[in-house]
mmCIF file of the N, C-alpha and C atoms, coordinates in Angstrom:
data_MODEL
# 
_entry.id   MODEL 
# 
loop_
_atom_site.group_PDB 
_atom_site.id 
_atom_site.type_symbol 
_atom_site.label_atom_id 
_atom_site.label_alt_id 
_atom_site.label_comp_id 
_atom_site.label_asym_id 
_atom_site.label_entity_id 
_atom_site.label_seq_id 
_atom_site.pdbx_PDB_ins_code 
_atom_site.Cartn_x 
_atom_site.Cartn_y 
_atom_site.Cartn_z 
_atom_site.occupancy 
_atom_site.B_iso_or_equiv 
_atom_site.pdbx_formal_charge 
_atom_site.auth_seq_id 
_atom_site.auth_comp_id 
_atom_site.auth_asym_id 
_atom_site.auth_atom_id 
_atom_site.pdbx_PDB_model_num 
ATOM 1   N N  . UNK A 1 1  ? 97.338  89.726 135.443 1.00 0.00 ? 1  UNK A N  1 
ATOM 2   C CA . UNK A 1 1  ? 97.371  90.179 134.071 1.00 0.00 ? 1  UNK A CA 1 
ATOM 3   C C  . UNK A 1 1  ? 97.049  89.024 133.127 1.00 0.00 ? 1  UNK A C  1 
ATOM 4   N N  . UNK A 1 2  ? 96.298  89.281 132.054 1.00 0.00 ? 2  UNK A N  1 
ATOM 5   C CA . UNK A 1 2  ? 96.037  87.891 131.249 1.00 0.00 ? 2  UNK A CA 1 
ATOM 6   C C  . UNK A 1 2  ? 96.925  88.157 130.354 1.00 0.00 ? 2  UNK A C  1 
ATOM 7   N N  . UNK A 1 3  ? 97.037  86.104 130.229 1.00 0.00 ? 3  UNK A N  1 
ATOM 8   C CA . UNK A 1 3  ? 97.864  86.212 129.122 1.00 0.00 ? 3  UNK A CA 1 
ATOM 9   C C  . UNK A 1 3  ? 97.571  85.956 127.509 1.00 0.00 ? 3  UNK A C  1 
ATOM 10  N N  . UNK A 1 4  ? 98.033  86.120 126.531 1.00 0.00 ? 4  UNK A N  1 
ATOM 11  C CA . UNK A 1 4  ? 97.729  86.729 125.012 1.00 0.00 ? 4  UNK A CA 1 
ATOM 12  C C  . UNK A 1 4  ? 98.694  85.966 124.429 1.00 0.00 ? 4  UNK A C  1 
ATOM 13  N N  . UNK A 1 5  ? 97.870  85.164 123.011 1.00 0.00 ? 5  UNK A N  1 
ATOM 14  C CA . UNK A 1 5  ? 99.163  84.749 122.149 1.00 0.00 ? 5  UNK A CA 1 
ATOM 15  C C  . UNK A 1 5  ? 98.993  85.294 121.111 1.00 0.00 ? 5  UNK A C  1 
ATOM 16  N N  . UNK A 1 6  ? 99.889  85.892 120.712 1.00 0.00 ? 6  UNK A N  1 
ATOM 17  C CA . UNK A 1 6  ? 100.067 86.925 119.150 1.00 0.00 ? 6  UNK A CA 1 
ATOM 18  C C  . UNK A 1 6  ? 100.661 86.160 118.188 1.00 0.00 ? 6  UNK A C  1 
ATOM 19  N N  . UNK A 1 7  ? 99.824  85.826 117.125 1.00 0.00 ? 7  UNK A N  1 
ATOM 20  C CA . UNK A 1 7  ? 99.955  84.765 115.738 1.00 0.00 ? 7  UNK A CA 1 
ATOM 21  C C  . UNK A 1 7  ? 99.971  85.878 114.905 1.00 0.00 ? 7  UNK A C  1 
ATOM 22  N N  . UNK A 1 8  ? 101.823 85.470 113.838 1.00 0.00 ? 8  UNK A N  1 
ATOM 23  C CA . UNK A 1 8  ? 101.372 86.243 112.060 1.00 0.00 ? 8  UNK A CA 1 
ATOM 24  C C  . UNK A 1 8  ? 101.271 85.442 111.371 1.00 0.00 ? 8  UNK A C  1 
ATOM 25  N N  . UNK A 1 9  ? 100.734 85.438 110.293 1.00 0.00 ? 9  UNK A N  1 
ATOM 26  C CA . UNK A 1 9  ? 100.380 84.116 108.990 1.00 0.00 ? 9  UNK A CA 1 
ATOM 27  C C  . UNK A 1 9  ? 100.530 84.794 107.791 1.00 0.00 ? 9  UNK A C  1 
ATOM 28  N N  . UNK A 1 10 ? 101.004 83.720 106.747 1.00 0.00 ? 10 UNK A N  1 
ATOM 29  C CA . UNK A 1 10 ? 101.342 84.288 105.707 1.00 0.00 ? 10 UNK A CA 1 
ATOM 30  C C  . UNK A 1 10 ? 99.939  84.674 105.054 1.00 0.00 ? 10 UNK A C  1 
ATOM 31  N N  . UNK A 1 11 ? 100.570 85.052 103.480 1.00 0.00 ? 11 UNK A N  1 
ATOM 32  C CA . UNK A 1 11 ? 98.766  85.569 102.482 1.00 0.00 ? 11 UNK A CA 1 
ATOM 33  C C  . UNK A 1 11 ? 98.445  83.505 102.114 1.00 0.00 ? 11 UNK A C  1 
ATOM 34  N N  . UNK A 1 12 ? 98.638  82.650 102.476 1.00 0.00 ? 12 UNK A N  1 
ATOM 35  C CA . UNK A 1 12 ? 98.243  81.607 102.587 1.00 0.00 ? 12 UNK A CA 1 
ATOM 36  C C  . UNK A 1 12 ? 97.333  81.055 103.743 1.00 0.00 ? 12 UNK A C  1 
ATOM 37  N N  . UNK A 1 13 ? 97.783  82.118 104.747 1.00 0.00 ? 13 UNK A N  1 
ATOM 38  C CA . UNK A 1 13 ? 97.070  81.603 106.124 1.00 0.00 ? 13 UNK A CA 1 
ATOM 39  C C  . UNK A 1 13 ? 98.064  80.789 107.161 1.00 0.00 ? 13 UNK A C  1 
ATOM 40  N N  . UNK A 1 14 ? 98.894  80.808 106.295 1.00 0.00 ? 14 UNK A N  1 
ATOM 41  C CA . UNK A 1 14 ? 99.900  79.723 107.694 1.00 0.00 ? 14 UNK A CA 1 
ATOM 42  C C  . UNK A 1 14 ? 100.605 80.297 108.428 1.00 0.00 ? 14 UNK A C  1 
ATOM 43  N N  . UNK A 1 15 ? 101.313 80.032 109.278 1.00 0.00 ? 15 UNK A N  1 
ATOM 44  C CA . UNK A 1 15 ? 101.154 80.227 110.737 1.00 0.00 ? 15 UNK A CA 1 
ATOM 45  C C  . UNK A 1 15 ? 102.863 80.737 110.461 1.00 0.00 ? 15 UNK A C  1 
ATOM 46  N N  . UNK A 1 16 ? 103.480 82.104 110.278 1.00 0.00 ? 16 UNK A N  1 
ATOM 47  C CA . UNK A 1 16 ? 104.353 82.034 110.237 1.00 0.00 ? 16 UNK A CA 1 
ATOM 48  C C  . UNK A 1 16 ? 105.449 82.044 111.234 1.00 0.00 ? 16 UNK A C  1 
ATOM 49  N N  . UNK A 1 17 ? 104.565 83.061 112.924 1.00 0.00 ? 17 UNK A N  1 
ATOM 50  C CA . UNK A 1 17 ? 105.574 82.874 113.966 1.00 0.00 ? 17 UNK A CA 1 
ATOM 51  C C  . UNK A 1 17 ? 104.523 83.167 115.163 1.00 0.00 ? 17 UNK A C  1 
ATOM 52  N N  . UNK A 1 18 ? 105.129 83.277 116.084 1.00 0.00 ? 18 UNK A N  1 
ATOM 53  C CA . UNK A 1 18 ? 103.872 83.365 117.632 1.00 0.00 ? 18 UNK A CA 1 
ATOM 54  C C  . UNK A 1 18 ? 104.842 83.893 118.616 1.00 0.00 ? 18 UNK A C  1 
ATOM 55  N N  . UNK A 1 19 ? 103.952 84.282 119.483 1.00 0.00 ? 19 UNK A N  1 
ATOM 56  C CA . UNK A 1 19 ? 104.908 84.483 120.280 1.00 0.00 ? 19 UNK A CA 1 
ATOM 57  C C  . UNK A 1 19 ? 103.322 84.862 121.765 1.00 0.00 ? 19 UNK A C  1 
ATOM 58  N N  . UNK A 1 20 ? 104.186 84.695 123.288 1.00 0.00 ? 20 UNK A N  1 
ATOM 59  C CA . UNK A 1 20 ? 102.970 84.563 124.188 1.00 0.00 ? 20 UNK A CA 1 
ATOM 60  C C  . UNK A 1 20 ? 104.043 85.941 124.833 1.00 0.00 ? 20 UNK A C  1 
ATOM 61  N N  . UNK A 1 21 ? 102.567 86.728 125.140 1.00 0.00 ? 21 UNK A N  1 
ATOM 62  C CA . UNK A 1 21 ? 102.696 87.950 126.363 1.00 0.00 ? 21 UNK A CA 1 
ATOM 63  C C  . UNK A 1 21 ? 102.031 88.232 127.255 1.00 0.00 ? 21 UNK A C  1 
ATOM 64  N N  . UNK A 1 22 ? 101.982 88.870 128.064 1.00 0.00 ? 22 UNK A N  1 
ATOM 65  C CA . UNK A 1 22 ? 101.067 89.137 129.474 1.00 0.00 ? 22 UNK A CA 1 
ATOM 66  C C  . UNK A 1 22 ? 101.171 90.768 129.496 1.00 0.00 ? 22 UNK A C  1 
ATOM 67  N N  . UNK A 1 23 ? 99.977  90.934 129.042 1.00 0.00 ? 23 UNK A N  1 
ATOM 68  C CA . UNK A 1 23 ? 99.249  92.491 128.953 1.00 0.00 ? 23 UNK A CA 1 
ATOM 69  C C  . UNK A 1 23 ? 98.873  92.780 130.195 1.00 0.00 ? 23 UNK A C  1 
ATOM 70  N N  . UNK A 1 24 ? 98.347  94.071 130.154 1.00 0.00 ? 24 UNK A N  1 
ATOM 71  C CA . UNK A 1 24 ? 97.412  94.336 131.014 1.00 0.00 ? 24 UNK A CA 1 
ATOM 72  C C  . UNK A 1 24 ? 95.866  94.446 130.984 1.00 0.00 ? 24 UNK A C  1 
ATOM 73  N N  . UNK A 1 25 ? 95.415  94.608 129.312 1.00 0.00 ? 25 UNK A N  1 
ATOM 74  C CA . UNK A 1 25 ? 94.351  94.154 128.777 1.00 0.00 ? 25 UNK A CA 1 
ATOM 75  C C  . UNK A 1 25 ? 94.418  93.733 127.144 1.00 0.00 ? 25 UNK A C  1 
ATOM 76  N N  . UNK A 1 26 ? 93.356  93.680 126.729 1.00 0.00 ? 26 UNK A N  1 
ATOM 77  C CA . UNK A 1 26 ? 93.039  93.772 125.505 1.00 0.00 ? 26 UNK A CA 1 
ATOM 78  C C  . UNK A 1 26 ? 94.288  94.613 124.853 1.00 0.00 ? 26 UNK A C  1 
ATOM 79  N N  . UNK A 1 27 ? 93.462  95.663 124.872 1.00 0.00 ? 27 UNK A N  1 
ATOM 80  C CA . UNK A 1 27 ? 93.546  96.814 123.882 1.00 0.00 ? 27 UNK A CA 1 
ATOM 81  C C  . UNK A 1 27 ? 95.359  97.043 124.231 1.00 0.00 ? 27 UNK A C  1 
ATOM 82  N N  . UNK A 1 28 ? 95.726  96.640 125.300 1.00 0.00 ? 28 UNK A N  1 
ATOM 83  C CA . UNK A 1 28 ? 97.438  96.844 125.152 1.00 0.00 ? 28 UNK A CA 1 
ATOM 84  C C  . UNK A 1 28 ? 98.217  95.584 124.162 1.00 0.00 ? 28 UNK A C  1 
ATOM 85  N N  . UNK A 1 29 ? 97.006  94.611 124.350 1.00 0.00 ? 29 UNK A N  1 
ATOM 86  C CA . UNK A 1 29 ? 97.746  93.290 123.343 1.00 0.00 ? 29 UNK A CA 1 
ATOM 87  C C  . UNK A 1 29 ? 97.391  93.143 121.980 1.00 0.00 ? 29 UNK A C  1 
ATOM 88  N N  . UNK A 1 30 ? 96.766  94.425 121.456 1.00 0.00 ? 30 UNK A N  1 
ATOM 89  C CA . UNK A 1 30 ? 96.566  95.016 120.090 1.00 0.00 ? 30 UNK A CA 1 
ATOM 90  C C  . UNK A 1 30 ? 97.717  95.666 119.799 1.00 0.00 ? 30 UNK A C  1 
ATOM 91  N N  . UNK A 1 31 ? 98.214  96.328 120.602 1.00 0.00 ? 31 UNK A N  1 
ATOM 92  C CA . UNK A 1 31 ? 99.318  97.651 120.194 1.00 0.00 ? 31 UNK A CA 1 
ATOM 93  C C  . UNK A 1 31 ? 100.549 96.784 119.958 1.00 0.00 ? 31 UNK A C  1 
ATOM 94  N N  . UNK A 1 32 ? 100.580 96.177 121.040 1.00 0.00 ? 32 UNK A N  1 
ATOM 95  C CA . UNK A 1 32 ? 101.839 95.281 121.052 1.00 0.00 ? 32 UNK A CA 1 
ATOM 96  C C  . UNK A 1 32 ? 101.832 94.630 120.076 1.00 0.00 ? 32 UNK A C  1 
ATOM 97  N N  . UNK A 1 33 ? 100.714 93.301 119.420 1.00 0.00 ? 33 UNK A N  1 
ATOM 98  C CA . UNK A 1 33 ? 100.897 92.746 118.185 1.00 0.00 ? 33 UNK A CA 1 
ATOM 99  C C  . UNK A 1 33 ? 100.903 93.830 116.904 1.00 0.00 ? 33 UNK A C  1 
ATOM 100 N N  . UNK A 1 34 ? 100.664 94.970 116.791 1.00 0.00 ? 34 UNK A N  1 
ATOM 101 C CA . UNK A 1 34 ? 101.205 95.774 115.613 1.00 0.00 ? 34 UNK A CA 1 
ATOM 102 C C  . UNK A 1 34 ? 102.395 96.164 115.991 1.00 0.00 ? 34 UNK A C  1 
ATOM 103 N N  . UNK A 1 35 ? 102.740 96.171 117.035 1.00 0.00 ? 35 UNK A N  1 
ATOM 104 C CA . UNK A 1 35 ? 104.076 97.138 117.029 1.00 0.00 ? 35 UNK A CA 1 
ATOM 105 C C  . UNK A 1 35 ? 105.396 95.617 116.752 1.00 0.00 ? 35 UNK A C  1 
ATOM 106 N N  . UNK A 1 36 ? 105.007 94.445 116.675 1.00 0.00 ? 36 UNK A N  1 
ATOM 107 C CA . UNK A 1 36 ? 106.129 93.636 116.327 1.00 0.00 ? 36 UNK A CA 1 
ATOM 108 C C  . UNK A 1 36 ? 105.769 93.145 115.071 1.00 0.00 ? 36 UNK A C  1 
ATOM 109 N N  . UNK A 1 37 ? 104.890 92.915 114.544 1.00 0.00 ? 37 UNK A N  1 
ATOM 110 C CA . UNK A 1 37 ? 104.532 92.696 112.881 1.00 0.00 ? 37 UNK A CA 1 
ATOM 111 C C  . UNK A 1 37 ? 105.517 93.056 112.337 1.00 0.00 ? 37 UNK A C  1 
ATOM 112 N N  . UNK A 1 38 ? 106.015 92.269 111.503 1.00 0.00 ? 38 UNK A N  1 
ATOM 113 C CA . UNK A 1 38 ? 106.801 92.143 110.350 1.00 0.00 ? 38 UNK A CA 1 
ATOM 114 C C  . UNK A 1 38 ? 106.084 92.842 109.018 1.00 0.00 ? 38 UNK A C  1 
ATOM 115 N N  . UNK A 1 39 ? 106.899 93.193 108.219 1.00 0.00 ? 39 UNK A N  1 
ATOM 116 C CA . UNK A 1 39 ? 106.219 93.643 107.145 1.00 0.00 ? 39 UNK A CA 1 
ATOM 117 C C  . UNK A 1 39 ? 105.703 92.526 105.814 1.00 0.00 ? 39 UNK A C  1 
ATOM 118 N N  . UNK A 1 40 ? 106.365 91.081 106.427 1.00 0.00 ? 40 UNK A N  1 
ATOM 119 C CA . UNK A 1 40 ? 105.929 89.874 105.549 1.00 0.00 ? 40 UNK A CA 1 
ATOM 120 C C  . UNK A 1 40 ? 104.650 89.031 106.438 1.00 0.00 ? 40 UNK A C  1 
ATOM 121 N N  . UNK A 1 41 ? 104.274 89.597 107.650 1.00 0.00 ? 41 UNK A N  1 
ATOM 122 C CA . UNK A 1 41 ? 102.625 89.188 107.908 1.00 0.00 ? 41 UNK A CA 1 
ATOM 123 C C  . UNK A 1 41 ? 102.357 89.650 107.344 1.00 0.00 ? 41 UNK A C  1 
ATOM 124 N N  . UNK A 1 42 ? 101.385 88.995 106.620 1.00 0.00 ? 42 UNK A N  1 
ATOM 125 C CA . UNK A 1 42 ? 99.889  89.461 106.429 1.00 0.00 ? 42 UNK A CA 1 
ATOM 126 C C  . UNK A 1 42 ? 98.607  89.144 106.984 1.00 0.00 ? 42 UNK A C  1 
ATOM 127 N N  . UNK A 1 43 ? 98.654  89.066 107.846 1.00 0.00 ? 43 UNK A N  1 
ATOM 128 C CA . UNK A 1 43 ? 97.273  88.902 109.096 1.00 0.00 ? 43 UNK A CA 1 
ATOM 129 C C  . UNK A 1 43 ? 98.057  88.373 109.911 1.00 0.00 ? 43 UNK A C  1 
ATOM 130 N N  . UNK A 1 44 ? 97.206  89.377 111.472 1.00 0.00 ? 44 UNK A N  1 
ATOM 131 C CA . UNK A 1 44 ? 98.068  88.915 112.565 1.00 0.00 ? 44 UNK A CA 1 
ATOM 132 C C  . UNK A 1 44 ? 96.930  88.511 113.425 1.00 0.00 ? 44 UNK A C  1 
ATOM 133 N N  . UNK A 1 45 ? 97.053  88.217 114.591 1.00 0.00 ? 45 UNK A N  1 
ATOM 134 C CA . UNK A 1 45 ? 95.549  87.827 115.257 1.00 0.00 ? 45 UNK A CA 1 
ATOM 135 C C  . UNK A 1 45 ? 95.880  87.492 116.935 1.00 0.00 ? 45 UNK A C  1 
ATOM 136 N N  . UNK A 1 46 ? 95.106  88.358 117.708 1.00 0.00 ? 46 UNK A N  1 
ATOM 137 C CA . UNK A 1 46 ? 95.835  87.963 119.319 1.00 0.00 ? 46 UNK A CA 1 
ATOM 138 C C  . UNK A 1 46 ? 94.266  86.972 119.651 1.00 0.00 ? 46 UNK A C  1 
ATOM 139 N N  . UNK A 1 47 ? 94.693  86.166 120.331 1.00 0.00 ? 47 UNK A N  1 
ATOM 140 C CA . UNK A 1 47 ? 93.915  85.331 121.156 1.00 0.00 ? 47 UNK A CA 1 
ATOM 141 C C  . UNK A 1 47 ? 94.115  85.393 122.811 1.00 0.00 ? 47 UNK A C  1 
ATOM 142 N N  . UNK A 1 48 ? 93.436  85.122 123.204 1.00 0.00 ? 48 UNK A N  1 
ATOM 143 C CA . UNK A 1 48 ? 93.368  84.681 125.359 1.00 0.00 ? 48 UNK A CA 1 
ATOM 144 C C  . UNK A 1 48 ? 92.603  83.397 124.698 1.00 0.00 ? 48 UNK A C  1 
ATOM 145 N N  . UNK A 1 49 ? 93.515  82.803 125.710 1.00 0.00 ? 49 UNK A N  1 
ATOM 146 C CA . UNK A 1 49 ? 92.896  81.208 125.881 1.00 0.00 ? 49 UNK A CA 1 
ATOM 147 C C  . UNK A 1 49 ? 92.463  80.682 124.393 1.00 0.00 ? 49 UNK A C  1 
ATOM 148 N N  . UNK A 1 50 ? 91.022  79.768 124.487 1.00 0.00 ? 50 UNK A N  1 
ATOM 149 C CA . UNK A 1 50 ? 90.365  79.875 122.685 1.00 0.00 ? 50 UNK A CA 1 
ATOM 150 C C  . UNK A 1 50 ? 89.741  80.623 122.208 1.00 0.00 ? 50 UNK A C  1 
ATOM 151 N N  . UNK A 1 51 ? 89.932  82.166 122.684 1.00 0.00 ? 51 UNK A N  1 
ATOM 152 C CA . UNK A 1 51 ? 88.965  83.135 121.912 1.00 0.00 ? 51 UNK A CA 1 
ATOM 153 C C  . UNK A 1 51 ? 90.353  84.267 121.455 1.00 0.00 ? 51 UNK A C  1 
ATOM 154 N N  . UNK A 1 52 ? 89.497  84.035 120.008 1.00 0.00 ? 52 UNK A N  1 
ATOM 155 C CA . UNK A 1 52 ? 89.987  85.404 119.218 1.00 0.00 ? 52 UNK A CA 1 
ATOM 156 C C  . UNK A 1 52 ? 89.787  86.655 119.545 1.00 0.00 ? 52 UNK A C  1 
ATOM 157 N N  . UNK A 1 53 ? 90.320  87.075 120.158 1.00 0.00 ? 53 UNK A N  1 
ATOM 158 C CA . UNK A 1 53 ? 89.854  88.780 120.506 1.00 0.00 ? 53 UNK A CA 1 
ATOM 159 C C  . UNK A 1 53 ? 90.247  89.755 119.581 1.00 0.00 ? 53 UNK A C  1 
ATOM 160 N N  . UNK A 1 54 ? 91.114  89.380 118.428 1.00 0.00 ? 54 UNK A N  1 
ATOM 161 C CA . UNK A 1 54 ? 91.215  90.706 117.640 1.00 0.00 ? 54 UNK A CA 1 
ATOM 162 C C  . UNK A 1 54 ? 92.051  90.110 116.126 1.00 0.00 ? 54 UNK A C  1 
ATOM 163 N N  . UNK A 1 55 ? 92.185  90.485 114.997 1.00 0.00 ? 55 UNK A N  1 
ATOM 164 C CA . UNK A 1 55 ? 92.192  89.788 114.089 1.00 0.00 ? 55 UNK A CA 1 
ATOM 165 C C  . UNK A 1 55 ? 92.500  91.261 112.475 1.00 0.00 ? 55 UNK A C  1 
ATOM 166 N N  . UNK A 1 56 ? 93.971  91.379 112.037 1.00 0.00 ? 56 UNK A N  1 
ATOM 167 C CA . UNK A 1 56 ? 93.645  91.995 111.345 1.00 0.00 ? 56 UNK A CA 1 
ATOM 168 C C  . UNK A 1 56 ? 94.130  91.686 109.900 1.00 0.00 ? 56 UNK A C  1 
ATOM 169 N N  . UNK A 1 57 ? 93.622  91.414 108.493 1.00 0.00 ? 57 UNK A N  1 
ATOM 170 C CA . UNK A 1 57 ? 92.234  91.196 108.378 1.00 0.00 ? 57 UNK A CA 1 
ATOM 171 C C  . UNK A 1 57 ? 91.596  90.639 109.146 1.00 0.00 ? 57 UNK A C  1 
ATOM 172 N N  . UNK A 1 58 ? 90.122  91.630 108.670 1.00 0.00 ? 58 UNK A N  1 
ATOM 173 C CA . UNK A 1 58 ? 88.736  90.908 109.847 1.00 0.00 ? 58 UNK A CA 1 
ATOM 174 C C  . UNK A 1 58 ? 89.316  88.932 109.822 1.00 0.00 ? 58 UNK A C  1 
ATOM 175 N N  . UNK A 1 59 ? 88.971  88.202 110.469 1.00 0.00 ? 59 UNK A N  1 
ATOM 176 C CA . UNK A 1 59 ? 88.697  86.487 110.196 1.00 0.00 ? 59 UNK A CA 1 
ATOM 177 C C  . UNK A 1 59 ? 87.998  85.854 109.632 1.00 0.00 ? 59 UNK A C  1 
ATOM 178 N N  . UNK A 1 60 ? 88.255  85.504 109.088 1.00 0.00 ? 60 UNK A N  1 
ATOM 179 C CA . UNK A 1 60 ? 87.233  84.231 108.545 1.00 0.00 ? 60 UNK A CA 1 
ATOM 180 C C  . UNK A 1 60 ? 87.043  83.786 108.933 1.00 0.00 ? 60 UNK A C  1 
ATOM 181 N N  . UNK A 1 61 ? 85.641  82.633 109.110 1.00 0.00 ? 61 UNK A N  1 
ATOM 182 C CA . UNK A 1 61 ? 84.784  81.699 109.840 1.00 0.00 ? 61 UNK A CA 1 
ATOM 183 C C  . UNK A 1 61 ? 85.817  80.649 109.956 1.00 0.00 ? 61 UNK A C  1 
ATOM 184 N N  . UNK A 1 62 ? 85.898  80.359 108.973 1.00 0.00 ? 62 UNK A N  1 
ATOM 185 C CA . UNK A 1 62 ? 86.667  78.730 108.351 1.00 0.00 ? 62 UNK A CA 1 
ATOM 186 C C  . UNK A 1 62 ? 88.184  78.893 109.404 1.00 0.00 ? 62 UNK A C  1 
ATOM 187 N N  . UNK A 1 63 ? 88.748  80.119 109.770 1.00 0.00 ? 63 UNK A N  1 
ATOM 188 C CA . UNK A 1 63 ? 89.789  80.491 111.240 1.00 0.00 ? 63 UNK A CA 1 
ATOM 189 C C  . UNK A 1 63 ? 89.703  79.967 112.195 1.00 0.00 ? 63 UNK A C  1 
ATOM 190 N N  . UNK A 1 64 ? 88.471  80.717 112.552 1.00 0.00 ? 64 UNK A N  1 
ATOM 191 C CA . UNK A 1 64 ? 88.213  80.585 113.812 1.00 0.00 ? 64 UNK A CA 1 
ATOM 192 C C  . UNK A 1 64 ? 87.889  79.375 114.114 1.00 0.00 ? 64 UNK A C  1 
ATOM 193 N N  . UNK A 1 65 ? 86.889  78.973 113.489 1.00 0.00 ? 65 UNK A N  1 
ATOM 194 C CA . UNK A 1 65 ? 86.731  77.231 113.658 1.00 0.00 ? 65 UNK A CA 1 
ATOM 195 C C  . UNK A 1 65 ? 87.359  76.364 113.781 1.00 0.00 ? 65 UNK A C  1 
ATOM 196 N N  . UNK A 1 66 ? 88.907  76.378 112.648 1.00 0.00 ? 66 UNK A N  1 
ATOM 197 C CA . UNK A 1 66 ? 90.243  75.972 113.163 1.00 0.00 ? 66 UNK A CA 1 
ATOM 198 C C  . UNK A 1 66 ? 90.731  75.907 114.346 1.00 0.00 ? 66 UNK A C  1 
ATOM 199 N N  . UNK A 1 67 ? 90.702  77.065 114.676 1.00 0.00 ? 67 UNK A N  1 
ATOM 200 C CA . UNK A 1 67 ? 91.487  77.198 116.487 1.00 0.00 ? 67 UNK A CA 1 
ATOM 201 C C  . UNK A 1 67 ? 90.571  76.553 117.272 1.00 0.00 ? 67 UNK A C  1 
ATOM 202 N N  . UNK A 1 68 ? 89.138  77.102 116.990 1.00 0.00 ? 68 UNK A N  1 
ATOM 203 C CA . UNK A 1 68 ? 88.316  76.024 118.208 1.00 0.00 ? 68 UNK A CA 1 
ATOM 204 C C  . UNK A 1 68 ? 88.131  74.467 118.506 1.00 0.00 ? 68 UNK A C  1 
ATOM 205 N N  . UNK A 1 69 ? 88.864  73.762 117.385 1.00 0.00 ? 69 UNK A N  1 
ATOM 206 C CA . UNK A 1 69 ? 88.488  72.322 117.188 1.00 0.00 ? 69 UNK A CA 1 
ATOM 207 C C  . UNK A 1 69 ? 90.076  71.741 117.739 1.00 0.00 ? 69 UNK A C  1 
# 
């Protein structure tokens, strides 16, 4: 099963909490990061490894580039 780290960030962008799970895919480590969202995220975002796989709001460039460096 891969594993997924689920990031919320404030309306600043910072990093307010994380947390790591082991899905069974994708699309189950979407459900899961909405279903623990707080109602004070405002963008949450699951990653595998250094790729963003899902991001809601869409991401910004200037994000992603962050995590990759």
């Amino acid at each position: 099963m891969p594993a997924y780290e689920i990031c919320y960030l404030d309306e600043a962008g910072a990093l307010t909490y994380k947390f790591s799970a082991t899905c069974d895919d994708d699309q189950r480590a979407k459900i899961l990061a909405h279903a623990m969202k707080l109602p004070s995220a405002k963008r949450l975002e699951v990653w595998t490894g250094e790729a963003l796989i899902y991001t809601r709001p869409s991401a910004t460039p200037e994000r992603q580039m962050l995590r990759a460096s």
